[in-house]
C-alpha positions in Angstrom: 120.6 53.1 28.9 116.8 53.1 29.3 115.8 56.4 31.6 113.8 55.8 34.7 110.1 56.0 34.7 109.5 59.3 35.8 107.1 59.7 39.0 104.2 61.6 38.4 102.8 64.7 40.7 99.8 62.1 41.5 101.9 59.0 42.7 104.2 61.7 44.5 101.3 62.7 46.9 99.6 58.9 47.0 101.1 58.7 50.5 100.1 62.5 52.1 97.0 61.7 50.6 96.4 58.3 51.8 93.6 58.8 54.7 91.7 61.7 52.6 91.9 59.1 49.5 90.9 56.3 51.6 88.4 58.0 53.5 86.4 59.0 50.2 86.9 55.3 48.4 84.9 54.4 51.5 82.5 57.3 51.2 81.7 56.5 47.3 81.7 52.8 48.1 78.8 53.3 50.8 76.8 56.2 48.7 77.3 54.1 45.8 74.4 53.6 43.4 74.5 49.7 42.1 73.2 49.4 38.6 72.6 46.1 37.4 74.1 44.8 33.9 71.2 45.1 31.2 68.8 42.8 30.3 68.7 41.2 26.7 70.1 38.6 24.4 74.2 38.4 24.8 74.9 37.1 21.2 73.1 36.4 18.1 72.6 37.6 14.3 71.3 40.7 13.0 71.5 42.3 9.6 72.1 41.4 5.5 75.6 41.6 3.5 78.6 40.1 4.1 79.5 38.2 7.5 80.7 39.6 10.4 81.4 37.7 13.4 81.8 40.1 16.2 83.5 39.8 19.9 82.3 42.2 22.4 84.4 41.6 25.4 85.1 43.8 28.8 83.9 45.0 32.0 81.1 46.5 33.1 80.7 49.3 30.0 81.1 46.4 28.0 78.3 44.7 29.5 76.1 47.6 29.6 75.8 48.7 33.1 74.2 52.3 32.8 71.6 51.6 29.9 67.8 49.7 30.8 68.8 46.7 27.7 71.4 45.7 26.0 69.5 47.5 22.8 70.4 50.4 24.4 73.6 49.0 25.5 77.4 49.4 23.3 76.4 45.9 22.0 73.1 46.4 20.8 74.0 49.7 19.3 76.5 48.9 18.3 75.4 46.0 15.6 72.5 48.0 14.5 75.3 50.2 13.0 77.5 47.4 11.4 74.5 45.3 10.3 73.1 48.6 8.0 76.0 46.9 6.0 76.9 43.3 7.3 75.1 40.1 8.4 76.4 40.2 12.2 77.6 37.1 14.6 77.9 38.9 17.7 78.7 37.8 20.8 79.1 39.5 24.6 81.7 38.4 27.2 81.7 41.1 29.9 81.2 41.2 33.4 81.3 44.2 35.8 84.3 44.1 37.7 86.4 42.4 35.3 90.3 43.6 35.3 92.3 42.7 31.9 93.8 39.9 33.3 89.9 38.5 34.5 88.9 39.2 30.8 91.7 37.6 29.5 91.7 34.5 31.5 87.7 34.4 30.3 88.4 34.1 26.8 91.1 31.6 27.0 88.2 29.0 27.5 86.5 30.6 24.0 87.1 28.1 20.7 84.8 30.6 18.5 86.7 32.2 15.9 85.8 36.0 15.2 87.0 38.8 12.0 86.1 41.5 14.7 86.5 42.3 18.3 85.7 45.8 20.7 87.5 45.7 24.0 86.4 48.1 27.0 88.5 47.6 29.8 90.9 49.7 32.3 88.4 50.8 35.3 89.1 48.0 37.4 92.8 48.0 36.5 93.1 51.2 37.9 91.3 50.4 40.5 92.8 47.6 41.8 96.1 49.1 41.8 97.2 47.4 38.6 100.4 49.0 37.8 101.3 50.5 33.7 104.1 47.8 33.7 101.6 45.1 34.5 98.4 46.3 32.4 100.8 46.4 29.4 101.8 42.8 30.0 98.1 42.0 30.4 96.5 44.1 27.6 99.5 42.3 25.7 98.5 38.8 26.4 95.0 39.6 25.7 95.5 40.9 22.3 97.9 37.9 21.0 95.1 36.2 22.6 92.3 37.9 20.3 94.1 37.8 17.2 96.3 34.9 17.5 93.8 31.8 19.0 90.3 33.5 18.6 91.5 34.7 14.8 90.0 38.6 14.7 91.8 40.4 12.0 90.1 44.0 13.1 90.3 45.1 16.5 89.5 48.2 18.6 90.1 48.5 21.7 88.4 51.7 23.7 90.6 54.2 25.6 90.8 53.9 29.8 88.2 56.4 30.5 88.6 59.7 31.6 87.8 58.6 35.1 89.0 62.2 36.8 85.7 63.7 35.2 82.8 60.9 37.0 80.7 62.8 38.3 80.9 60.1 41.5 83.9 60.9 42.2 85.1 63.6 44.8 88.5 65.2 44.5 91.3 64.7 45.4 90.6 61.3 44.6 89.3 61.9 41.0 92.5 63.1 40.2 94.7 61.0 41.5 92.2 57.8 40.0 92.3 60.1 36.4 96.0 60.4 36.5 96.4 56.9 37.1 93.8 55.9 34.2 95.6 58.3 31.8 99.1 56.6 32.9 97.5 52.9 31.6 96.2 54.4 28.5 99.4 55.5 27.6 100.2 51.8 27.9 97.1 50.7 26.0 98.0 53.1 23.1 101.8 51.3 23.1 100.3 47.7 23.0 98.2 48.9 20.0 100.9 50.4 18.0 102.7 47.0 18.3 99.5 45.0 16.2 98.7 45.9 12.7 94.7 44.4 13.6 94.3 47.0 16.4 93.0 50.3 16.3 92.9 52.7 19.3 89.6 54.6 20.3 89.9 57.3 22.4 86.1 59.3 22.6 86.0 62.7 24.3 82.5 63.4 25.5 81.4 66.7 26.0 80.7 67.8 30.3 77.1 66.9 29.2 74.7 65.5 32.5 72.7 63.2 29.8 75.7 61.5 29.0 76.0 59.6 32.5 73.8 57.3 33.9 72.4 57.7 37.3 75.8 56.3 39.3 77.6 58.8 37.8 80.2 56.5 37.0 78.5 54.2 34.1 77.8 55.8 30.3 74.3 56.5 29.7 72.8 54.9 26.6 73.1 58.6 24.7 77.1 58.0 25.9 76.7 54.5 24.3 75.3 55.3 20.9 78.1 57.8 20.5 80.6 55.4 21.6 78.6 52.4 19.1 79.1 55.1 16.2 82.6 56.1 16.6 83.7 52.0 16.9 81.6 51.0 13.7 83.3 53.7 11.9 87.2 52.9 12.8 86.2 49.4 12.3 84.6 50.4 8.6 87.8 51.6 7.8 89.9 49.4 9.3 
């Protein structure tokens, strides 16, 4: 007999909560700092040595949001790492406020085919309410998805950030959002242990200020360079 799910300390207090909780989503919303998505080229070919065509797909880290270009950017630091060694097709699909199920709808319409994808994605789900049952289902989809149609035979897909430590967020709410993020991670990690391709990326960043960009929600471009390192060495050895 499979045991019930059992209810967390965070979903426990959701309802006593409820006006404080709602009261700051509306305070952040309104104090909020809007940070565009970078500018720059979203695909192309850098590099020498054996080819690598590269999927880059998520939400708004994905995109970039936090850093001035998308040099600076996952993407752009990302294949100046992997083309010190291979001659890189990259390309970025990623949109701030994209949810697994809005990336994975976006990449059903994709007839590229790709040896290597990096997924960022979780924010949103968590944001929206998306529960663990249904961001499995989704994150699911979205990897037969990757390695079945678009053909990637490496993938990595990042780790539902920490979101109880943004600096944007006031508590209780950044608990009860972090708890929640940590819950769908914990889902992420079981979709990746079902698919030989995938690898799981979980980075923990130091309580460094330079690490954030000036939201306080969004990675800086230091935050990206370490995250751009760490993916281009699971995907070396995968």
């Amino acid at each position: 007999m499979t045991k019930p799910a059992r209810i967390g300390a965070d979903q426990f207090l959701r309802l006593p909560l409820l006006p404080l909780l709602a009261a700051q989503g509306i305070s952040v919303r309104r104090k909020a700092r809007f940070l565009p998505e970078p500018t720059g080229p979203r695909e192309g070919r850098e590099g020498r040595g054996p080819r690598l065509r590269l999927l880059i797909a998520g939400d708004s880290s994905a995109a970039g949001v936090g850093a001035g270009t998308q040099a600076q950017a996952l993407s752009g630091q990302l294949v100046a790492q992997l083309a010190k060694s291979h001659s890189v097709e990259w390309r970025l699909e990623a949109m701030t406020g994209h949810t697994t199920l809005d990336t994975l709808k976006r990449l059903d319409g994709l007839t590229d085919q790709f040896d290597a994808a990096i997924t960022a994605l979780g924010v949103n789900d968590v944001t929206r309410g998306v529960t663990k049952k249904r961001f499995v289902e989704h994150q699911s989809r979205l990897m037969h998805l990757i390695t079945d149609q678009l053909g990637a035979r490496r993938v990595i897909v990042t780790a539902v950030p920490q979101m109880g430590r943004f600096p944007a967020l006031p508590q209780p709410l950044a608990w009860v959002l972090g708890r929640q993020a940590a819950r769908l991670d914990q889902g992420l990690q079981q979709v990746a242990t079902e698919f030989p391709q995938i690898r799981h990326l979980s980075i923990d960043l130091p309580d460094d200020p330079a690490l954030a960009a000036s939201d306080g929600y969004h990675p800086s471009p230091k935050a990206y360079a370490i995250w751009a390192h760490e993916a281009a060495e699971l995907l070396r050895q995968a």
